[in-house]
N, C-alpha and C positions, 0 to 999 in steps of 0.2 A: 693201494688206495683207489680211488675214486678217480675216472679220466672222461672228460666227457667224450674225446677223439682218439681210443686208443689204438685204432688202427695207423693213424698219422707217427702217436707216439712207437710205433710197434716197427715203423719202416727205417723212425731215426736209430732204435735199437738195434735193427738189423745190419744198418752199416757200420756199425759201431762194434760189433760183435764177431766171432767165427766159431762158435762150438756150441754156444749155450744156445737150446731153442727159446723160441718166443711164441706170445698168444697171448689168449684173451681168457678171460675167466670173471665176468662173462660179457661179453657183447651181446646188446640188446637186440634183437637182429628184427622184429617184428616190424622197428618204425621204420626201417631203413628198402632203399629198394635192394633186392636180393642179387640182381643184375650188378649194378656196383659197388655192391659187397664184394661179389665172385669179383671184379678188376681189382681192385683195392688188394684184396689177399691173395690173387696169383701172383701181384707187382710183389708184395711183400714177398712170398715163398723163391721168386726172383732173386731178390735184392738178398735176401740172407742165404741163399745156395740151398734151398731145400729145407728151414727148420721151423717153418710156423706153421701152429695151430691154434685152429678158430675155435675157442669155448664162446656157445651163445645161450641166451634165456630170456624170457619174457619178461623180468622187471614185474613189479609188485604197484608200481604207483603210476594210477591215472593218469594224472599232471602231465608226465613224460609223453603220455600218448598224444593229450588234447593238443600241446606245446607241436607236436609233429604230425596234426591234422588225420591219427587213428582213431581208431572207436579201440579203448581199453577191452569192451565185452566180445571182439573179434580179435584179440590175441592168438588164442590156439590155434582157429584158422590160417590164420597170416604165417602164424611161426610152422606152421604142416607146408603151406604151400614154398614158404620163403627156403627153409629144408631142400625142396624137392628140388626148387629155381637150383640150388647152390652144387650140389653132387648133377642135376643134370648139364650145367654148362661147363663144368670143368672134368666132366668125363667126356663130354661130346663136342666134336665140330658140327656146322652146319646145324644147329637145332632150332626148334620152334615151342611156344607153349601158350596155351588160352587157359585160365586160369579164373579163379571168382576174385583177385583185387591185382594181377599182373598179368599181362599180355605180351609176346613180342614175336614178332616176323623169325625168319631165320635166324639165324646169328651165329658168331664161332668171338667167343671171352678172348682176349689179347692182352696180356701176353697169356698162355698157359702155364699152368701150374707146373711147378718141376716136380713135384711129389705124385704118383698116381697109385692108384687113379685120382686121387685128388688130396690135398692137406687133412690131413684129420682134423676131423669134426667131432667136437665133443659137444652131448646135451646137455642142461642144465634142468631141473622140474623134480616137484617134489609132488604134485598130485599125480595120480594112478598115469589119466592120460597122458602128464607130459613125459614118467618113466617108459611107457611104452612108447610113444613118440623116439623117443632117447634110443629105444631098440632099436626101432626099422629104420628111423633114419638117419641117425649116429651112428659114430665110431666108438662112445662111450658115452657115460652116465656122467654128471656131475651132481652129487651130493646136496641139500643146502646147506650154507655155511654155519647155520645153530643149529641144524637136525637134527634131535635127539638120535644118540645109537639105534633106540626101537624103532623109532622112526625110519631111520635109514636100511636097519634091516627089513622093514616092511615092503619098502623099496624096490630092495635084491629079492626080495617073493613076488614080484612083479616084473622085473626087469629080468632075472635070468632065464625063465621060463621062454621067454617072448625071444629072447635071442638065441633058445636051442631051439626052437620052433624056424629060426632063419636059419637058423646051423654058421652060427657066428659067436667069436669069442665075446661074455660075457665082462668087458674091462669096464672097468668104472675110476671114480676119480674120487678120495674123497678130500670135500673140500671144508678148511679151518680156517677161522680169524684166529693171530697168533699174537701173544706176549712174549717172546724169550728175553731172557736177562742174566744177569751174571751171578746175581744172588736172587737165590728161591725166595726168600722171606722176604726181600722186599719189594718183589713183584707180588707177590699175594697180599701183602697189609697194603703199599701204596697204589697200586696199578692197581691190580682185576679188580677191586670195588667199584673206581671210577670207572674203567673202561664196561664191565659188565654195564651199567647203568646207564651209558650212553648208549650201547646196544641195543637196550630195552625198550628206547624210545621207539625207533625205527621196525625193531623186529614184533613189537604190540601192533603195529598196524598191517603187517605183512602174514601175523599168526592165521596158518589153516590146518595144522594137525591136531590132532587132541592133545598129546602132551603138551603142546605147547600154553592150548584154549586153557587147560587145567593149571598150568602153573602159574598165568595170571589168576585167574577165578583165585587160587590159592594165595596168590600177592596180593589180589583186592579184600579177602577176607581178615587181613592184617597175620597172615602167618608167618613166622621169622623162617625166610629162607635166605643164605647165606650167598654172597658173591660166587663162593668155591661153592656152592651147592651146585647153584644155576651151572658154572663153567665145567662142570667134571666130564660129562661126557658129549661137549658142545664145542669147547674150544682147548686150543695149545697152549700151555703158560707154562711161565716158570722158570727155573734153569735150566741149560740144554741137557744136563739128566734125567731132569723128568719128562721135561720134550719128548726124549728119546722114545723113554719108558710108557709114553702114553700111546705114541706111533706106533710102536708094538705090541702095546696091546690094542689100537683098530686093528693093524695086520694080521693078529691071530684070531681075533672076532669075525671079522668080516671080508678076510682075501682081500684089500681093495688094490688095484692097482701100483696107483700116484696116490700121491700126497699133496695136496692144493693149498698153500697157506696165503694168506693177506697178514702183511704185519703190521699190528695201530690200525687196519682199515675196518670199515664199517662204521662209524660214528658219522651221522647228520652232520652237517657242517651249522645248522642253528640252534646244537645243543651249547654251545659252549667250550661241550667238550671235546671239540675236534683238536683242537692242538694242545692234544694228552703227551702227544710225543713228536717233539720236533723232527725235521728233516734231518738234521743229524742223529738224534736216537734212531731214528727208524732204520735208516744206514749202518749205525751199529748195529743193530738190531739182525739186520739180511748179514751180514758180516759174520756176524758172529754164529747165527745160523751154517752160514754155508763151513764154516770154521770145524763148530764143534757136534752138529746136530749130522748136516749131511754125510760126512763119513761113516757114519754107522750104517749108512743103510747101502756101500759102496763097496 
């Protein structure tokens, strides 16, 4: 789900933990300064012995900017330079930077990172720039969470290109909002109507691809397009055999890496329909995942 501090949350998980890695997917990294970001996540890659990584992205709504005194229409810049702040202080001691919205003298980040040269950095960004961005200055791509497949492959025709031009592996990540349940049918009649429809609200105002622009235009015209229409090749649902079955088929579509799931997350908390799935569904939910879905891919 949704965290407003998931860095804070990310350090309690670290001492709590010894195997599984942790991160973010996505930390909004543009409103933030890029400087205490870099201490925040070398303390965390500390604190958990080397297993976190920083998934960041630009966020889609204004609000979040105006609330942290950004200008939203200076995202990309911010998120290019904030990038560069982050791989330069945890690769180097003693550095300096002048910058168009960051400045600082010398400096050497404390504690440093136990990972190097630095914690992986995954991008997030679905328009052209932010894929490329995601090359030169990622470790990986992250996906968006309803990108159509075409979508996403259109992507990988921009993102791979741009990383054999560095001469660097082309990994990506693709990222799903997830349903698993124990019985298929009735995650498909009770869940995915609701939850699709909660989605809808937030993802109509964040819409910038054409499939997307079209498949409202197509909803506004009153066309019957079905819950499992929308979901097919957008989200995870179902039972952990069709999970399975759907995982492999992106795998053989499109090489992707990881696998990025949010389970129940993505619903507005002023639709109503955010508590689709209690804290203990949702727990069952990761449970049952890690149960019967992860093995297959292990």
């Amino acid at each position: 789900g949704n965290l407003s501090d998931p860095l804070t949350f990310l350090a309690a998980v670290a001492a709590r933990t010894s195997t599984v890695r942790v991160g973010t997917g996505i930390f909004q990294l543009p409103i933030h300064n890029p400087v205490r970001v870099a201490e925040q996540v070398a303390t965390i890659d500390q604190i958990s012995g080397g297993r976190v990584t920083l998934g960041v992205g630009m966020g889609w709504w204004p609000l979040e900017y105006d609330v942290h005194g950004s200008n939203f229409k200076e995202r990309g810049a911010r998120m290019e330079e904030a990038l560069t702040i982050l791989r330069l202080v945890w690769q180097n001691e003693n550095t300096s930077f002048e910058g168009r919205f960051h400045s600082f003298p010398e400096l050497t980040v404390h504690p440093r990172p136990l990972q190097s040269p630095n914690p992986p950095l995954w991008v997030a960004g679905v328009a052209p720039a932010a894929v490329d961005r995601a090359a030169r200055l990622g470790d990986e791509w992250i996906c968006g969470p309803v990108q159509s497949l075409a979508a996403a492959l259109r992507c990988l025709d921009i993102y791979r290109p741009a990383c054999a031009a560095l001469n660097k592996p082309a990994d990506w990540i693709l990222r799903r909002y997830a349903w698993v349940g124990e019985n298929d049918e009735q995650v498909r009649t009770e869940v995915l109507p609701t939850y699709v429809d909660g989605l809808m609200i937030h993802w109509r105002e964040s819409a910038e691809e054409k499939e997307e622009k079209e498949l409202f235009a197509r909803l506004d015209a009153g066309e019957n397009i079905t819950a499992e229409d929308i979901a097919a090749d957008r989200l995870l649902w179902g039972d952990p055999e069709r999970v399975i079955g759907q995982i492999r088929g992106y795998e053989a579509t499109t090489q992707c890496n990881h696998v990025h799931t949010a389970f129940g997350a993505g619903l507005p908390a002023d639709t109503g329909q955010a508590s689709l799935g209690s804290f203990d569904d949702i727990a069952a939910m990761i449970r049952l995942f890690g149960r019967e879905v992860i093995p297959a891919f292990t």
